[in-house]
C-alpha positions as CSV (number, residue, x, y, z in Angstrom):
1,X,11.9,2.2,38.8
2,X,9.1,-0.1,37.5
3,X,5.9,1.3,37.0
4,X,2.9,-0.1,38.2
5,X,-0.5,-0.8,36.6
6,X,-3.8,0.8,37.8
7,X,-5.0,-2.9,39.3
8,X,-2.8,-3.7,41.6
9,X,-5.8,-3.2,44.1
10,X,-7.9,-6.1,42.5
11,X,-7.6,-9.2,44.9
12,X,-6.9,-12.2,42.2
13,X,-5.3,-14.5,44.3
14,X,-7.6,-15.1,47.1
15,X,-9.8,-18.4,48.5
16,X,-13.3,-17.6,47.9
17,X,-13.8,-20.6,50.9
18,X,-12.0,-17.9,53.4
19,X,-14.1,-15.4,52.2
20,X,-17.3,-16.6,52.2
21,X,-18.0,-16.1,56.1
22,X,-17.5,-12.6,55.8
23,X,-19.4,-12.5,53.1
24,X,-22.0,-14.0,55.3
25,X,-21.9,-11.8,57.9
26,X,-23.6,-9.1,55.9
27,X,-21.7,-7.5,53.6
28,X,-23.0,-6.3,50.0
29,X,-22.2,-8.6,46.9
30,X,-21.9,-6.0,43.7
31,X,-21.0,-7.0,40.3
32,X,-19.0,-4.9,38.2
33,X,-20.0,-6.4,34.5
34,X,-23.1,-6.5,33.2
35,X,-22.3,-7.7,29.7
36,X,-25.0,-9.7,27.5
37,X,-23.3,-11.8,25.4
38,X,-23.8,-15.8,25.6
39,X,-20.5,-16.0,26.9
40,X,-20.4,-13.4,29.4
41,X,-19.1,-13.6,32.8
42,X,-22.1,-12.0,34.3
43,X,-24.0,-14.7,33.3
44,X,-21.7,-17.3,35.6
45,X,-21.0,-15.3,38.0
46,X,-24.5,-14.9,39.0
47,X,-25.8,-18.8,39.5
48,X,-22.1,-19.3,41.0
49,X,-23.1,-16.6,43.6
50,X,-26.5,-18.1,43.5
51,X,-25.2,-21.9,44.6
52,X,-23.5,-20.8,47.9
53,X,-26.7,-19.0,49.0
54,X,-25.6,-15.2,48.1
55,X,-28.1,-13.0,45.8
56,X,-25.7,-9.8,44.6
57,X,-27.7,-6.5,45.5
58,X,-26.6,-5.2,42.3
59,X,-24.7,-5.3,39.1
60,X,-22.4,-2.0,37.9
61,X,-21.6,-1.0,34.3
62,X,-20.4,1.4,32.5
63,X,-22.7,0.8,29.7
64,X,-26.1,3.7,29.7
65,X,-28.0,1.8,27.8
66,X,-27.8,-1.3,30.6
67,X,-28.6,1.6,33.2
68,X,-31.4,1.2,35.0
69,X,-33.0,-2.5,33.7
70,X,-32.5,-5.7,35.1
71,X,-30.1,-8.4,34.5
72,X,-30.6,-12.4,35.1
73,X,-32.6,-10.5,38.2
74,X,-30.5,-7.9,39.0
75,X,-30.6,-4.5,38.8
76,X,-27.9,-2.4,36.5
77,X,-26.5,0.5,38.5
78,X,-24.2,3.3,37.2
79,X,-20.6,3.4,38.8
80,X,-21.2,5.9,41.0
81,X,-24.3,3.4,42.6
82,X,-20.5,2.3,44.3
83,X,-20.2,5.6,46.5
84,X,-23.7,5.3,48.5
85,X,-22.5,1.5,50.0
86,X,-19.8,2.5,52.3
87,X,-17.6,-0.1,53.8
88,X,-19.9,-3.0,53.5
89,X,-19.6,-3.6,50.0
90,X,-17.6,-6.1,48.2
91,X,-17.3,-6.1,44.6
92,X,-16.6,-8.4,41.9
93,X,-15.5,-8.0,38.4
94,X,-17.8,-9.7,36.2
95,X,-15.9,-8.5,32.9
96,X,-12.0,-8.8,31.5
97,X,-12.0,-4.9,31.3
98,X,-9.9,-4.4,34.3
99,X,-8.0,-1.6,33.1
100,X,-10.7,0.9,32.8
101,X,-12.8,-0.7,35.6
102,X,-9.8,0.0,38.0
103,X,-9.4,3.8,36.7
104,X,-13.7,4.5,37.3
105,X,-13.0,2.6,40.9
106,X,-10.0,4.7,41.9
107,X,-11.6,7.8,40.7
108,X,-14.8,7.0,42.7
109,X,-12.1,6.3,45.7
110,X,-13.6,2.8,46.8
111,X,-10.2,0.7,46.0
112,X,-10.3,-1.8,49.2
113,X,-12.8,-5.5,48.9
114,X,-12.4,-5.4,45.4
115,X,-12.0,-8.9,43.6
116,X,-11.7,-10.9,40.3
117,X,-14.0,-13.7,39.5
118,X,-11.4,-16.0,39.8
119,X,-12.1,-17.3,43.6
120,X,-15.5,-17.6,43.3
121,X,-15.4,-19.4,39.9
122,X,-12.9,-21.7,41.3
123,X,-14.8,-23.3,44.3
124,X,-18.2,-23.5,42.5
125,X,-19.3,-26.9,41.3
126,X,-20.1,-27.1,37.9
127,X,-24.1,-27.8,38.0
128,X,-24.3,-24.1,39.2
129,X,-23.6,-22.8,35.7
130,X,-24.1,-26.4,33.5
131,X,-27.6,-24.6,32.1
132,X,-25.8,-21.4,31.2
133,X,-22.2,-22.7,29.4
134,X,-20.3,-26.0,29.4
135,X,-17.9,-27.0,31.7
136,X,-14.6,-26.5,29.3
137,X,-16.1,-23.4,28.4
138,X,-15.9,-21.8,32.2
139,X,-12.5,-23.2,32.0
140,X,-11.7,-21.3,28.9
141,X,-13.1,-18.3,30.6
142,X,-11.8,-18.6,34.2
143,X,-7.9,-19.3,32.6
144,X,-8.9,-16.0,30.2
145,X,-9.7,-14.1,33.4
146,X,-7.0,-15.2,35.7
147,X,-3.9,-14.9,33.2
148,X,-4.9,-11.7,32.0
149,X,-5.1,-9.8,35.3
150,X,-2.2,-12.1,36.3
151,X,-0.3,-10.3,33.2
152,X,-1.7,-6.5,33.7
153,X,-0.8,-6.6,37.8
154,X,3.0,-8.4,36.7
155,X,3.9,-6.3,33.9
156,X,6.0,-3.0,34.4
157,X,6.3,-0.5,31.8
158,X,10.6,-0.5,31.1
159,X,13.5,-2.5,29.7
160,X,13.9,-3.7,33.2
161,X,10.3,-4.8,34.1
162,X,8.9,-8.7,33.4
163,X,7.3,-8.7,30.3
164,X,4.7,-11.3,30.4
165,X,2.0,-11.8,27.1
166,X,-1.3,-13.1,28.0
167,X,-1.6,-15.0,24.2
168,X,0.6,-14.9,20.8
169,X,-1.2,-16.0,17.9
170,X,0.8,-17.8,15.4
171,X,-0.7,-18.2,11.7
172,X,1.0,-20.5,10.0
173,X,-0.9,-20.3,7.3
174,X,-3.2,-18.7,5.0
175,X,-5.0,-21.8,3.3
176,X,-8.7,-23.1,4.5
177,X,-10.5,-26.3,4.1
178,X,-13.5,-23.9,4.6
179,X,-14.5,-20.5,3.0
180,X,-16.5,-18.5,5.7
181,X,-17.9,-15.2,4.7
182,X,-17.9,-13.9,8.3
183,X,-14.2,-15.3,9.4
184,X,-13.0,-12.2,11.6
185,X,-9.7,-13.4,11.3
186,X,-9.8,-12.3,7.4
187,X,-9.3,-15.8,5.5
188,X,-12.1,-15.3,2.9
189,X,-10.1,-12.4,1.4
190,X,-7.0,-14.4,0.8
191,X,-7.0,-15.6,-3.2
192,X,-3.3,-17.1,-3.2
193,X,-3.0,-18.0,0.3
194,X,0.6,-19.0,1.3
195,X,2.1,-20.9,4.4
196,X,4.9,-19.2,6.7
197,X,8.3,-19.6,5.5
198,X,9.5,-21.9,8.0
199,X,12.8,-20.6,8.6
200,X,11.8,-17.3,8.8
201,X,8.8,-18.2,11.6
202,X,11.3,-20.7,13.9
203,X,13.7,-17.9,13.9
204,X,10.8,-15.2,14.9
205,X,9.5,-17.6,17.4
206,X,13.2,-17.9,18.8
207,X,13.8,-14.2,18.9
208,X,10.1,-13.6,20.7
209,X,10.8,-16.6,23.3
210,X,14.7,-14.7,24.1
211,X,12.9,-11.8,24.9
212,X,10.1,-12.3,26.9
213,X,9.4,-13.5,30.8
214,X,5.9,-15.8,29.9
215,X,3.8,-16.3,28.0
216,X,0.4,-17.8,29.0
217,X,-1.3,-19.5,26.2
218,X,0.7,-19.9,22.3
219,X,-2.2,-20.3,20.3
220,X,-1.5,-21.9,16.8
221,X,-4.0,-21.1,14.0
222,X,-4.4,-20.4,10.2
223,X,-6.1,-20.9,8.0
224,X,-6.0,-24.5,9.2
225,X,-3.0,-25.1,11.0
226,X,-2.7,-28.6,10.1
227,X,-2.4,-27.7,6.5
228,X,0.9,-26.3,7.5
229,X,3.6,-29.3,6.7
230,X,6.5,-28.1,9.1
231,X,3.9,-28.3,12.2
232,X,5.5,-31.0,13.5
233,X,8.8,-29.0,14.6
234,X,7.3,-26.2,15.2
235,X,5.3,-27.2,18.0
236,X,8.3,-28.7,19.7
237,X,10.4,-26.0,20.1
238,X,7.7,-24.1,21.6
239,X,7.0,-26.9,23.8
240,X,11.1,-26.9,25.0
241,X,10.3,-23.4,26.5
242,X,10.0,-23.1,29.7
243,X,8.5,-19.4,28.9
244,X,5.7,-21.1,27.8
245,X,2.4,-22.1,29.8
246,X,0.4,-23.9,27.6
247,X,-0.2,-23.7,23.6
248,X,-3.6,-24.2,21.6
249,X,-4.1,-25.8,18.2
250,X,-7.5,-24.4,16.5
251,X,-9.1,-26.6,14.1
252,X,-12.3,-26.9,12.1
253,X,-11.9,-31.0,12.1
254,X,-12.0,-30.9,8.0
255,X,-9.1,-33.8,7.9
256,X,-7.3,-36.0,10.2
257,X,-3.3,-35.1,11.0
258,X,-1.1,-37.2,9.7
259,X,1.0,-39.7,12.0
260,X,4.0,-37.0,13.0
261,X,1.7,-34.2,13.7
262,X,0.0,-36.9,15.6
263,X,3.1,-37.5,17.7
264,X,3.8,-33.8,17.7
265,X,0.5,-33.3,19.4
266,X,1.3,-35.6,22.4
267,X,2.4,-33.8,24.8
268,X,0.3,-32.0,28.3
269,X,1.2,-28.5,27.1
270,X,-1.0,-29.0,24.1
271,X,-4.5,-29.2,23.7
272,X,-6.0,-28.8,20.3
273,X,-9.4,-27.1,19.9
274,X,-11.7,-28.2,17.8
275,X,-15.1,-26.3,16.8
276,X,-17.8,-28.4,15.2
277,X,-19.4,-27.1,12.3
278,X,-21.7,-29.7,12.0
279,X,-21.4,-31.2,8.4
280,X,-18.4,-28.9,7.2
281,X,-16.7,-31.0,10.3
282,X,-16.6,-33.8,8.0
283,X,-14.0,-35.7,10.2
284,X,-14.8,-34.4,13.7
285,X,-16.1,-37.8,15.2
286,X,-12.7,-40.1,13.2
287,X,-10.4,-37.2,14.9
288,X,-11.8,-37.1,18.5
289,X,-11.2,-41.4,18.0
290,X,-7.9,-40.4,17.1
291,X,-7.2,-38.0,19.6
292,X,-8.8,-40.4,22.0
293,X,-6.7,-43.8,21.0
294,X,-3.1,-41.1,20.8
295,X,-4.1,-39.7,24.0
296,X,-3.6,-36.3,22.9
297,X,-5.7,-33.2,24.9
298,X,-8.7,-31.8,23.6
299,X,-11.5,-29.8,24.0
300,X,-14.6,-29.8,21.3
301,X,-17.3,-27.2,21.0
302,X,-20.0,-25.6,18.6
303,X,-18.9,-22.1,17.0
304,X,-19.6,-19.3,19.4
305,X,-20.1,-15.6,19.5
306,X,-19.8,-15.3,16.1
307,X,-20.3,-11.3,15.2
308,X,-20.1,-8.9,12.1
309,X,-16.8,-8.4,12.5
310,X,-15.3,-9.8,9.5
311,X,-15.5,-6.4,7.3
312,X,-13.0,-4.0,6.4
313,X,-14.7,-0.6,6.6
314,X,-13.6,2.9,7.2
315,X,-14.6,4.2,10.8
316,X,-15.8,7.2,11.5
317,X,-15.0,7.1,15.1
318,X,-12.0,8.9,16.5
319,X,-9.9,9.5,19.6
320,X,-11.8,8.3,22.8
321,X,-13.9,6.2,20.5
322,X,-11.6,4.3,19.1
323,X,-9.6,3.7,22.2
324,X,-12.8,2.6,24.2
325,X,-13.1,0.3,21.2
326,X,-10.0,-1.6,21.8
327,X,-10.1,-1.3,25.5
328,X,-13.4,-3.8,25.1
329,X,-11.9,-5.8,22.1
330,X,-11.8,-9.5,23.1
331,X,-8.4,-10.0,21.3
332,X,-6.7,-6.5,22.6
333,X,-4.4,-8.7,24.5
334,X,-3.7,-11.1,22.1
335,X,-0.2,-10.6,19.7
336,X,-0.2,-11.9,16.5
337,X,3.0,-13.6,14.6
338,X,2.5,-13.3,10.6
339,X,5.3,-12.9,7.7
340,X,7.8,-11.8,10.1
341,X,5.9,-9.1,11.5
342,X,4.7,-8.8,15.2
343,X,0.7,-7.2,15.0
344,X,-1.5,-6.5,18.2
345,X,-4.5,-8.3,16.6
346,X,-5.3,-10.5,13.5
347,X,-7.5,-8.3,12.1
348,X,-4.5,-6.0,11.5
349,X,-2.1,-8.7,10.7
350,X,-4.4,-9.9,8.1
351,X,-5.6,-6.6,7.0
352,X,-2.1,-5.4,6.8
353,X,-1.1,-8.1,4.5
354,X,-4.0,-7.8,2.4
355,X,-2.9,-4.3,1.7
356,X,-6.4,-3.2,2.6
357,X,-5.9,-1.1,5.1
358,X,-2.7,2.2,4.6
359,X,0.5,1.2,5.4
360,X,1.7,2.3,9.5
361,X,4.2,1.1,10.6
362,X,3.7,1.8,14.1
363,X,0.7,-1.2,13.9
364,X,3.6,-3.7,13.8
365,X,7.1,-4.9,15.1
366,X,9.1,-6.1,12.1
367,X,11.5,-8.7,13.7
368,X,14.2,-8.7,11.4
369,X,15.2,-4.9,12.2
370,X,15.2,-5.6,16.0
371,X,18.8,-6.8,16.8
372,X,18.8,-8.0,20.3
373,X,16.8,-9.6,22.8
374,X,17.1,-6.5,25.1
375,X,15.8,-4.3,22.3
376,X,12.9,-6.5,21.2
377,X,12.2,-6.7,24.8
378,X,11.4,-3.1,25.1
379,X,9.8,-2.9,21.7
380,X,7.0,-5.6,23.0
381,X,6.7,-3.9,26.3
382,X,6.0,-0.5,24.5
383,X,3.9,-1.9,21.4
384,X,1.7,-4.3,24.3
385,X,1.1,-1.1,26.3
386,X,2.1,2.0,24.9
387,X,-1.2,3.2,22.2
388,X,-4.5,3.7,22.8
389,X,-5.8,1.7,19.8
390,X,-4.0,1.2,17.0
391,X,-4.6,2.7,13.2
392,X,-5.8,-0.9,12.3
393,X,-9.0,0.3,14.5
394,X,-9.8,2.7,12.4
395,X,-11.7,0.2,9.8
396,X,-12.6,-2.5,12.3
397,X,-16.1,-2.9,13.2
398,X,-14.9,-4.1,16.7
399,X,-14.5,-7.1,18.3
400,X,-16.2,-6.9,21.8
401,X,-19.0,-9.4,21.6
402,X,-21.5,-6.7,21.9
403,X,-21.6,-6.8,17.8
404,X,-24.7,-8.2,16.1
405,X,-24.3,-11.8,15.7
406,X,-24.0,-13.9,12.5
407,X,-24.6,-16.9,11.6
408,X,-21.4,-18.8,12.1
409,X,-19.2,-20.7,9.3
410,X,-22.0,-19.2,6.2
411,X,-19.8,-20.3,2.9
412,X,-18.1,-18.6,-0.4
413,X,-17.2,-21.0,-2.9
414,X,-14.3,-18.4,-4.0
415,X,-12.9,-15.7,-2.2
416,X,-14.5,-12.4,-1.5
417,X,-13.3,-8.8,-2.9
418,X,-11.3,-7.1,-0.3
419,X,-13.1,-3.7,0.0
420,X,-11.1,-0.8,-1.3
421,X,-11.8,1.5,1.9
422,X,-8.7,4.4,1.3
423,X,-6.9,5.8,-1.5
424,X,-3.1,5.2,-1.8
């Protein structure tokens, strides 16, 4: 028998228009989410709220240090603020940190008018929010939202269960037309970077595609992908899978494709996503023109919540810690393709394959020892659920956009040291 996740309570898939009279009628507006970053869902949720004439009594959050102050004009209560409203309350999930949201809400025993974000986000109109993010960002944010409960609430926990993966990052590379000291994804370490072997990453991508239900959003990256000569081919046999909802190409606009990864690109499963560093985005403007005259799907933004989380450093967090650390890691739904090798996150693909973090083998699937689709089924489903953290946490600084922020795309003219941070 499948077993079900702790959210299956949370209302995802509801009109926002159908629930707005009841709303209306008198019934308390609480936020669940109070998180501060630029990027937060707090800080759309709010005007979105705001727009159809509803003011939120209060947000909730875990967080003691938000306890007890005032957000965007809003009061931060503790959870158990939840037990005093009775019936009349209906609650929102500001935040992507459903999992443990759900588990404080059961335990509390309030599990009935509890929602996403999705509905309300849905029906607003854009000028609610245009002050606070772009359009394409809420976009971003509202597909990040949706898909991911979509995936928790879908997803079983046995060979027989759908097994559906929020995002795959594949890195097809490890060269960069830029050097960024603060690249979380590790590329400023790399002093031979290499490209995936192309036979060994179309017959990884096959395996992963037999073995899988969906997967949401295939997100292409390096490096720069476009460096990456066998793009071309690559992109369309993703793009023959019906498995697959939509795939991402991240760029940093150094260079123009050439004509067949031009073609490649054509197609209304792709969009390619290009962050503008100001002058290192030598070619942004000629690209968009291209993009524009080939009719290919973009989106273009600055760099955003950049944070220190680009170091390799031995934590001395443990246990709880370090599974409340990946719990509110922004890519702890994320896999990531690289060498053959199936990681949970880049920083532990890339810190892996660096050799700068020990060896455990328990961080990774290694796809040429899985022999069927059946068994590489179960081996996702129990890799995507089954730890706490992984030992990769242990010398991550965290990714939760709570991290100080840096200054985005700061350069290296030659690659950094890799910090030795264990003894072999």
């Amino acid at each position: 028998m499948m077993k079900v996740s702790d959210c299956q309570f949370i209302q995802n898939d509801y009109s926002f228009q159908e629930l707005l009279p009841i709303i209306k009628t008198g019934k308390k507006v609480v936020l669940y989410g109070a998180g501060t970053a630029p990027s937060s869902y707090a800080r759309i949720a709010i005007p979105a709220f705001r727009s159809f004439g509803i003011e939120p009594i209060a947000f909730v959050d875990d967080d003691l240090d938000r306890q007890g102050k005032e957000f965007l004009g809003v009061k931060v209560q503790a959870p158990s603020y939840i037990e005093s409203l009775g019936s009349d309350a209906m609650i929102f999930l500001s935040s992507n940190y459903f999992e443990s949201i759900a588990r404080t809400i059961k335990t509390i025993g309030k599990t009935e008018n509890i929602f996403s974000c999705t509905g309300i986000l849905r029906s607003v109109h854009e000028d609610a929010y245009s002050e606070v993010m772009s359009f394409e960002e809420v976009q971003r944010r509202l597909h990040t939202h949706t898909s991911k409960l979509n995936r928790i609430q879908a997803m079983g926990r046995d060979e027989n269960s759908t097994l559906i993966l929020n995002a795959i990052d594949i890195q097809v590379t490890e060269r960069c037309t830029m050097k960024c000291i603060d690249c979380s994804n590790l590329m400023q370490y790399y002093k031979k970077p290499k490209d995936a072997e192309q036979e060994l990453l179309e017959d990884n991508v096959e395996k992963i595609l037999s073995a899988v239900d969906k997967i949401y959003d295939v997100r292409i990256l390096g490096g720069e992908p476009f460096l990456y000569k066998h793009l071309p081919k690559l992109l369309g046999m993703i793009c023959e899978s019906k498995k697959v909802s939509r795939v991402t190409v991240y760029t940093n606009a150094t260079f123009v494709p050439k004509p067949e990864v031009l073609e490649s690109l054509k197609n209304n499963m792709i969009e390619v996503e290009i962050t503008d560093y100001d002058e290192l985005s030598r070619n942004r403007l000629k690209m968009i023109a291209t993009f524009k005259e080939h009719k290919i799907r973009y989106i273009d933004h600055k760099p955003q919540n950049w944070t220190d989380s680009a170091r390799v450093v031995k934590s001395e967090k443990k246990g709880r810690e370090l599974a409340l650390m990946f719990e509110r890691c922004c890519v702890n739904d994320v896999l990531s393709l690289l060498h053959g090798r199936l990681y949970h996150c880049p920083f532990s693909a890339n810190a892996h394959n660096l050799q700068a973090i020990p060896v455990d083998k328990t961080d990774w699937i290694d796809l040429s020892e899985t022999k069927s689709p059946v068994d590489l089924r179960l081996a996702i489903s129990k890799f995507y659920f089954g730890k706490a953290f992984q030992s990769a946490c242990k010398f991550c600084l965290g990714r939760d956009f709570e991290q100080p922020k840096v200054i985005p795309a700061l350069q290296t003219k030659k690659p950094i040291d890799i910090p030795i941070v264990f003894t072999a």
